[in-house]
C-alpha positions as CSV (number, residue, x, y, z in Angstrom):
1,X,233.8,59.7,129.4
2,X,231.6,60.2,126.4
3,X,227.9,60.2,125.9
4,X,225.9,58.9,123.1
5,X,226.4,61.6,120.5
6,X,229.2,63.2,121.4
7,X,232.8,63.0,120.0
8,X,234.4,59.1,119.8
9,X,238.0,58.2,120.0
10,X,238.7,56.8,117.0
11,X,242.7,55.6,116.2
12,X,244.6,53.8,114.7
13,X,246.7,52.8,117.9
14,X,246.4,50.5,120.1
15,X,246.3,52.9,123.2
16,X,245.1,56.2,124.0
17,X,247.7,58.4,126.1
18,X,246.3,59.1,129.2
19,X,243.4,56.3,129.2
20,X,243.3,52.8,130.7
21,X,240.6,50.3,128.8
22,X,238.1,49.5,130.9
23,X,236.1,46.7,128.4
24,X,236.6,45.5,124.9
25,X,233.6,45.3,123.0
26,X,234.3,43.4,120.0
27,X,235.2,44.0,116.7
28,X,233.2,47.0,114.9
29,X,233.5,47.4,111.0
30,X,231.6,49.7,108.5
31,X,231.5,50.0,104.6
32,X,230.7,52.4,102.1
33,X,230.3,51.1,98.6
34,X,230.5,54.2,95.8
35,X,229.5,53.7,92.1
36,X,231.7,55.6,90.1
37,X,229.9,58.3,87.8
38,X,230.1,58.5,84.2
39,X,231.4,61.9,83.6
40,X,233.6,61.5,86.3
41,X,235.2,58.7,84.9
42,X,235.5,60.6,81.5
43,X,237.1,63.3,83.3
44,X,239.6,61.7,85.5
45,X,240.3,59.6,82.3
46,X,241.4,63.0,80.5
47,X,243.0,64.3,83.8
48,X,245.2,61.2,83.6
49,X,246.3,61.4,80.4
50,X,247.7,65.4,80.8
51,X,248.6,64.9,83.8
52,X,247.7,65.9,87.6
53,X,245.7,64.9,90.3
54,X,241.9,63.4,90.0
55,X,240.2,66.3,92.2
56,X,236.7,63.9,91.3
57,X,238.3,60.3,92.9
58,X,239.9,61.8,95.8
59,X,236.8,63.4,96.9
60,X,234.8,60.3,96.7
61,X,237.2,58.2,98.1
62,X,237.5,61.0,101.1
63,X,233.4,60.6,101.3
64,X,233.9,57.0,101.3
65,X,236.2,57.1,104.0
66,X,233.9,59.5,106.0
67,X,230.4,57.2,105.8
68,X,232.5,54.0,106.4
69,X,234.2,55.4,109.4
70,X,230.6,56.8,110.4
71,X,229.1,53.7,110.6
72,X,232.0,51.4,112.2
73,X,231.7,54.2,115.3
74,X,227.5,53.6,115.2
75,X,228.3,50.4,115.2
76,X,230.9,50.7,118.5
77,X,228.1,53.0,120.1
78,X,225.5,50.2,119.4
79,X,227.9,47.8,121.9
80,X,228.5,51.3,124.7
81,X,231.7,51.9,123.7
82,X,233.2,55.1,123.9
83,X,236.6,55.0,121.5
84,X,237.4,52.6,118.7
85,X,241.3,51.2,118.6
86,X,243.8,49.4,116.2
87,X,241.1,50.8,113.5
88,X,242.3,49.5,109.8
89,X,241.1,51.3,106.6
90,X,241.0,48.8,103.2
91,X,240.4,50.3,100.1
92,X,239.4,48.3,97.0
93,X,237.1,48.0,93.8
94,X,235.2,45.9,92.9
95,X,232.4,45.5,89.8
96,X,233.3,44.4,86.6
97,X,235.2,47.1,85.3
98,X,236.1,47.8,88.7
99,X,233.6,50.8,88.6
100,X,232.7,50.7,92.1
101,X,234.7,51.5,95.1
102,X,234.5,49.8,98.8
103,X,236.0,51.3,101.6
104,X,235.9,49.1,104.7
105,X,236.6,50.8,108.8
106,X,237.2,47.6,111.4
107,X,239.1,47.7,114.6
108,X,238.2,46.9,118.3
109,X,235.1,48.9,120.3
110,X,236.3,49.9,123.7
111,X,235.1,51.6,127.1
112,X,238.1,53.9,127.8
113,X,238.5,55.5,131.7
C-alpha cells in the first residue's frame, strides 16, 4: 500500500475503513521534550493575566505534537509498517518549575491491505 516515504496512516482508531490488517508490528512511541523560553514565559505570563489565548504555548505544544508524532511513524517504518492505530497523545511537564514540556505519540504499528 505505501512505500517508505510516502504518506502513513496514522489514527486514533482501531480500524481503517476499507482496510483489513495484515500484521501487527508492535507498539511504536515517540517523544518530543520542549524547554520553555524565557520571554515566552514572560509573555504568556502577561497574556494570562489580561486575558486571551497564549499564541507562544500553543504553537510549541503543536510543534511538540508534530516531532513526536514524526518519530513514533519512523519508528512504525523501522518495523515495515504502513499505518499506526489506537495512537494515544499524553501531554505533560516536567522540570522543576515545570518548565519543560513532553509530548509522548504510542499506539500499535500495522501492515494494512
Amino acid at each position: 500500500m505505501e512505500s517508505k516515504g510516502k504518506r502513513m496512516i496514522v489514527t486514533t482508531t482501531p480500524t481503517v475503513e476499507g482496510y483489513s490488517v495484515e500484521g501487527y508490528l508492535g507498539i511504536v512511541s515517540g517523544e518530543a521534550v520542549m524547554g520553555a523560553n524565557m520571554f515566552k514565559d514572560m509573555f504568556a505570563g502577561i497574556r494570562d493575566i489580561v486575558g486571551g489565548r497564549s499564541g507562544a504555548y500553543e504553537e510549541e505544544l503543536r510543534r511538540a505534537k508534530e516531532i513526536a508524532i514524526r518519530e513514533m511513524q519512523g519508528n512504525a517504518r523501522q518495523l515495515g509498517a504502513n499505518a499506526v492505530l489506537g495512537v494515544d497523545l499524553d501531554y505533560e511537564t516536567i522540570g522543576a518549575n515545570g518548565s519543560m514540556l513532553m509530548v509522548s505519540a504510542s499506539g500499535t504499528a500495522v501492515r494494512l491491505v
